[in-house]
N, C-alpha and C positions, 0 to 999 in steps of 0.2 A: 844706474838710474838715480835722479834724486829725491832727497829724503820728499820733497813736494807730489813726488809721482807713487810712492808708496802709501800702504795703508794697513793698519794692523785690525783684526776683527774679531773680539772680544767676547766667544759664547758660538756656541757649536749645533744649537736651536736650528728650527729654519727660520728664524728671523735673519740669523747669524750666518748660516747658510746662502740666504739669498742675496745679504747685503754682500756677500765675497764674491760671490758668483756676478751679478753688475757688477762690481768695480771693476772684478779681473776683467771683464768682456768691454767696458771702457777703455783696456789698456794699463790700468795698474796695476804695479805687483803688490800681491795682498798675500797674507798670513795670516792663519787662522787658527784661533788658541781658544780650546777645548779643555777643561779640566779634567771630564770625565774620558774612560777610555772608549767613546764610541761618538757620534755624531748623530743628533735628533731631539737634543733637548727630553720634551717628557713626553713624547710618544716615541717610544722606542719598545725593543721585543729583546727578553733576555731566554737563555734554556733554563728549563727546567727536565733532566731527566731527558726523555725521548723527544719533549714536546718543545715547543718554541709558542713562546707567549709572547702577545703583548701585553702591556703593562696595563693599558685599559683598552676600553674601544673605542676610535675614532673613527667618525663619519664626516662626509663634507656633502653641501651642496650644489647642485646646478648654478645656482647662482652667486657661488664662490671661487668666481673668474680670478683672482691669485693665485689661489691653491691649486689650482687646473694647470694654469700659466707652468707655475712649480712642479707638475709633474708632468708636463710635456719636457721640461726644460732640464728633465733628469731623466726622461725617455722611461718614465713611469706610470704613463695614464693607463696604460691597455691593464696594468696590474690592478685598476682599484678604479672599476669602471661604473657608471654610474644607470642606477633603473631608466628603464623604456622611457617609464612613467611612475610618478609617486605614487606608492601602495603602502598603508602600514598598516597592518593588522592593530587590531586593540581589543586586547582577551580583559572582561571584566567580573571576576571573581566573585564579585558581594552582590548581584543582582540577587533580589526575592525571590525570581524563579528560575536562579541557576545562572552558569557560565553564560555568558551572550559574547559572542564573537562581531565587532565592527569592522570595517573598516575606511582610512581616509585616503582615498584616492583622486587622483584628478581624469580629466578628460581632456580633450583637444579644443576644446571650448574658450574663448577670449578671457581673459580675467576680470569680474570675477566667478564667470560661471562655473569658467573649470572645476571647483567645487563646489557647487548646488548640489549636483546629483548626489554626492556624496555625505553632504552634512544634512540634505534630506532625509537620506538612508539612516543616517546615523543612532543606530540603536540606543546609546548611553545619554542622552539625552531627550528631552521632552519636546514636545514638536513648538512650545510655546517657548525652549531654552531655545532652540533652531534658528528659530526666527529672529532671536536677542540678539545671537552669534552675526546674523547676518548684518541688521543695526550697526552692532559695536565694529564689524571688519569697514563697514560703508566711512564711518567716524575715524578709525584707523588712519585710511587712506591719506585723510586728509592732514596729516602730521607732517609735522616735516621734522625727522628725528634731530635733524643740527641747532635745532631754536634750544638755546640754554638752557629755556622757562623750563624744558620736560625734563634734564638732567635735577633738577630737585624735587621732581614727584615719581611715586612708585606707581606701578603697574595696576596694582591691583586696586588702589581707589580708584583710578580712570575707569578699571572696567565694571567698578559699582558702580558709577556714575550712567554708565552705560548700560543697566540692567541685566551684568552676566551676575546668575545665583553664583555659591558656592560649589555646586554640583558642577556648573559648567566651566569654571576657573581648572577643577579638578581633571576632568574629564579632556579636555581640549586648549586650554590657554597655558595652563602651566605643565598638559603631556609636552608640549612643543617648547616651552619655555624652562623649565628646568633641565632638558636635556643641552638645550642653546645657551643658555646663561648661568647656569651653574645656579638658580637662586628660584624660588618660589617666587609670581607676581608679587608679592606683598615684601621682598625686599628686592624687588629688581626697579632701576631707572627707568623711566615711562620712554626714555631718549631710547637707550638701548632695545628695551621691549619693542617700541614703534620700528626702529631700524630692523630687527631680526625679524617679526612678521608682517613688515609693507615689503622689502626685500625676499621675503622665503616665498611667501604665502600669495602677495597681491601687486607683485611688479608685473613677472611676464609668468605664464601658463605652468612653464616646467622648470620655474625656478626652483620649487622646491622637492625637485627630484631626489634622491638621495645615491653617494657612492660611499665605497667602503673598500680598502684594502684585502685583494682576496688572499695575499701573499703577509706573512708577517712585516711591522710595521718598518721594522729596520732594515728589509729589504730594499724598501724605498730612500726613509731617510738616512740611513745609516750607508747601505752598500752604491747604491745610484749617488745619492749625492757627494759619495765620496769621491765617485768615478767622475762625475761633473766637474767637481773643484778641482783634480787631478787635473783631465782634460784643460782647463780653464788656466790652469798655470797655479792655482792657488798651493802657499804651501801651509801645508794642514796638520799642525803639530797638536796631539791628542798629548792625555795627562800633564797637560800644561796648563798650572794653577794662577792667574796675574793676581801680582800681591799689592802693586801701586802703580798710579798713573800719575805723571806729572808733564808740564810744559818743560822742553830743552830751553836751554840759556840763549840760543839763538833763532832757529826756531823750529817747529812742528814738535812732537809728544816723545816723553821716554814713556816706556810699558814694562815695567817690571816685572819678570816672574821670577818662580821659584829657582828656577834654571841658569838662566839669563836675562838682561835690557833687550829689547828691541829702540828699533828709534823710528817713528814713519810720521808722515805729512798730515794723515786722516785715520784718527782711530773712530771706530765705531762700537758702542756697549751695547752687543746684546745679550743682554743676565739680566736676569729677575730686578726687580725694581729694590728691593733690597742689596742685594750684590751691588750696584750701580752705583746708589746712594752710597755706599763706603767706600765705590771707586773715584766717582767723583769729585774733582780738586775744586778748592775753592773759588768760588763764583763760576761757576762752572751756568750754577741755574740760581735763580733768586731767591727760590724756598726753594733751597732740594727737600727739604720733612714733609714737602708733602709728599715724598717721595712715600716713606715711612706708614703715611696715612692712606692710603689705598691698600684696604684690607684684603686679605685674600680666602680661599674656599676650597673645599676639600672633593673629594670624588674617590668612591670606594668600589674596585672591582671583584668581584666576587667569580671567584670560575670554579667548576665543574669538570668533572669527566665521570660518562660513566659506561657502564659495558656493555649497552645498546643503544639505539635511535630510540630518542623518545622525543626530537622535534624534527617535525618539515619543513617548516616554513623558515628562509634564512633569516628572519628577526622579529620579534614582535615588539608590541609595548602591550602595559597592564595597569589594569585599575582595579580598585578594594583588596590592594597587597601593598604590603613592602617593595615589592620588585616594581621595578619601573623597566626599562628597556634588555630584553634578555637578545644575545647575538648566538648564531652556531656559527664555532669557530675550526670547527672540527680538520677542514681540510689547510687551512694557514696554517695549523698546527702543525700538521704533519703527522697528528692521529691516524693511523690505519689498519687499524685489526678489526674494525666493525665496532667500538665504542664510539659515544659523542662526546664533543666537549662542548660546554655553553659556557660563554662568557657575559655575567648580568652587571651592568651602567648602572649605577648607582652615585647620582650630581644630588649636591646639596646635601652632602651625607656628615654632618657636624653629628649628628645621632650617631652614628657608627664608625666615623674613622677610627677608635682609640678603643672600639671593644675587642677582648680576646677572639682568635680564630672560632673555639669551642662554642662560645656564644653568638657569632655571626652562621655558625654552622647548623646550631639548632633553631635558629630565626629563620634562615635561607632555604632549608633542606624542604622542611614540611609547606611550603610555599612554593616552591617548585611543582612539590605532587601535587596541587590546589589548581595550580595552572596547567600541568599535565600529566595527563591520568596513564601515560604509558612509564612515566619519572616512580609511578607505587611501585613497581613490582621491579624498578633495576637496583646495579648494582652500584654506590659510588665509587667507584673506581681511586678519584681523587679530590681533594676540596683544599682548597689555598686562596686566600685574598690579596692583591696589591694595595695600595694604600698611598695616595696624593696629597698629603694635606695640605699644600697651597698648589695647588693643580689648576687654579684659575687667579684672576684678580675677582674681587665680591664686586657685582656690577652694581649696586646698592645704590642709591640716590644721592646726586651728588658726586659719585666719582668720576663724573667728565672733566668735572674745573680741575681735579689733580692730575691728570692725565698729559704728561708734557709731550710736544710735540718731535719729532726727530730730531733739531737743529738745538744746540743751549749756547750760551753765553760765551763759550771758549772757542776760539780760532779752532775749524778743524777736530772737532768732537761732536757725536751724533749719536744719539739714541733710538735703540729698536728693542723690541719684543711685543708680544700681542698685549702689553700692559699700556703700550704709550697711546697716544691718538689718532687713531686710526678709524673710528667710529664704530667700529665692529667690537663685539664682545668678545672672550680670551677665548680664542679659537686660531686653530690653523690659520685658517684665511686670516684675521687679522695679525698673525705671526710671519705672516707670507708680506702681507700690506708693509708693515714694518720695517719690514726689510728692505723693500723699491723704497719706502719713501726716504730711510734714511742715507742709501746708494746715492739717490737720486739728490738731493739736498745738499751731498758732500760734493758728487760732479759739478753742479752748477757752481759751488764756491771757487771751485777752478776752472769754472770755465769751461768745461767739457760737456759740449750737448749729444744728450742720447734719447731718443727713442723711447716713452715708458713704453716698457712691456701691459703694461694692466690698461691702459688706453686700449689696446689694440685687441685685449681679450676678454673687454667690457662686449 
């Protein structure tokens, strides 16, 4: 085969993942070079002991037709199926007169009724914040997240401008928005914010359904997509570190690793926007430092196990605590003696990535019992936290103009991961995005027409 029909793919993500999977399925032979020894980038599941963790919690939505795509495409959907209909509990702690239990749910209703009923009902706020909420989603609508003007304003002035209190930022703008964005309104892009709830909340009815892996994470990414790229032809070399990229003297790319050169037609970078920027050969891109300048954001998972059921419900979210989204993970675990294990989401956690376990443990523990009064009388079994500290890109205002596109400057070089532009904030789905479009980008430069897949699973 010639060096023109081959392609080497940089980063074991599913960004990385996906862009190996299109090309092979175009008919190229593609290589796929992992540093780490497993496949999934940073949702992945390692052991611990009896259990099998994931590293944090990931959820997708209904209306994150990539990521969907992605796990039809690794014969993973039935594993990490998605609600009937959107339900989320929202347990509120600091009420004057005690715990009040909400929830936001939809109906079958057109958008945007689908929730009226619900944000009627809605106990944590005032029936005069209610009616704000409705105002500001009416205003919403009418954005259109790709106008630049929004990538330099933050969330949360737009939604003073729009009459949401501080109460209701709290309560329902940033429960949705910091678990989606990794950042509070008040440092997220009004671009991204619009995009993630005209998208979740007010496209179509049950866009904003929620799914959630019922199997450990690297069941999916790690074991499925390894069998896919197997299947596919790809060949998939784990602990394979690339030390440099350079242009051949005559032509397509050498790839250095620690190992060995490779030589192929179309590399593709998918690694961290740092990684990238030191792989990068010159003139690759015209500022690569802006590379450098897309700051990044941390996410702290905190889990649990303890010697009995002291939750029913498979997830909630919380207000007037620390905790913000707690998951039972108990059966992906592979816990089964009759303990629980709960796994609590914890985005935008720059407070807590760097404190000791001891101190997260005494913050966490009595907070728990606060939201569940069966949590006084167990036993903890066991307490350990993972820890992400650039686990997103900071969607911050402003960071759209850094955000390069999949294609740069160099014959045959393409960029992926959920950092580049994609419109989507650093999520699966835009990690899924990433990957079609930089597949996609490298086919057409030779010529090769394919079928997107995300057209067809819009």
């Amino acid at each position: 085969m010639s060096t023109q029909q081959t392609a080497v793919v940089v980063g074991g993500g599913l960004a990385g993942v996906t862009a190996a999977l299109e090309l092979a399925d175009a008919g190229l032979r593609v290589t796929l070079l992992e540093g780490r020894p497993r496949l999934g980038g940073l949702a992945f599941s390692f052991k611990r002991g009896d259990l099998t963790v994931d590293n944090g919690q990931h959820v997708y939505l209904r209306c994150c037709t990539a990521y969907r795509w992605f796990l039809d495409r690794i014969d993973g959907a039935a594993l990490a199926p998605l609600q009937d209909r959107l339900d989320v509990p929202v347990l509120d702690v600091a009420h004057p007169r005690g715990p009040r239990l909400g929830r936001l749910r939809r109906t079958a209703l057109p958008v945007p009724l689908h929730l009226a009923g619900s944000l009627a009902r809605y106990p944590h706020l005032s029936l005069a914040e209610r009616a704000s909420v409705g105002r500001a989603a009416l205003a919403l609508r009418k954005l259109d997240p790709a106008d630049p003007a929004l990538d330099g304003l933050d969330f949360a002035t737009w939604l003073a401008r729009y009459g949401q209190s501080d109460r209701t930022v709290e309560a329902l703008w940033d429960l949705v928005g910091i678990a989606t964005l990794n950042a509070t309104a008040a440092h997220s892009s009004l671009g991204l914010a619009a995009m993630v709830f005209r998208t979740g909340l007010l496209s179509e009815a049950g866009a904003a359904d929620i799914g959630w892996a019922r199997v450990p994470l690297g069941d999916l990414h790690d074991t499925l997509a390894r069998k896919a790229l197997d299947a596919a032809g790809v060949d998939v070399r784990l602990r394979t570190r690339v030390t440099a990229l350079s242009r051949n003297a005559g032509s397509g790319w050498r790839v250095d690793t620690e190992d060995e050169p490779l030589t192929a037609g179309t590399v593709v970078l998918a690694v961290p926007q740092r990684e990238a920027h030191g792989l990068l050969p010159y003139g690759a891109l015209t500022d690569p430092d802006r590379l450098l300048d897309i700051a990044t954001a941390p996410i702290l998972n905190v889990h649990v196990v303890y010697d009995r059921k002291v939750l029913r419900q498979p997830f909630f979210a919380a207000l007037g605590t620390p905790v913000q989204w707690v998951f039972d993970r108990t059966d992906a675990s592979g816990l089964g003696d009759g303990g629980q294990y709960l796994a609590l989401s914890q985005s935008a956690a720059q407070d807590d990535i760097d404190e000791p376990v001891s101190v997260l443990r005494s913050k966490y523990l009595p907070e728990l019992e606060r939201l569940l009064p069966a949590a006084r009388g167990a036993k903890v079994r066991d307490f350990f936290v993972t820890r992400e500290r650039t686990a997103t890109f900071a969607p911050a205002p402003g960071v759209g103009r850094l955000r390069p596109g999949p294609r740069t400057d160099a014959p045959g070089l393409y960029l992926a991961g959920a950092w580049t532009a994609t419109g989507w904030p650093a999520t699966m789905e835009s990690a899924v995005r990433s990957g079609v479009g930089a597949a996609h980008a490298a086919l057409a430069a030779l010529g090769r027409h394919r079928e997107n897949p995300l057209q067809e699973a819009a």
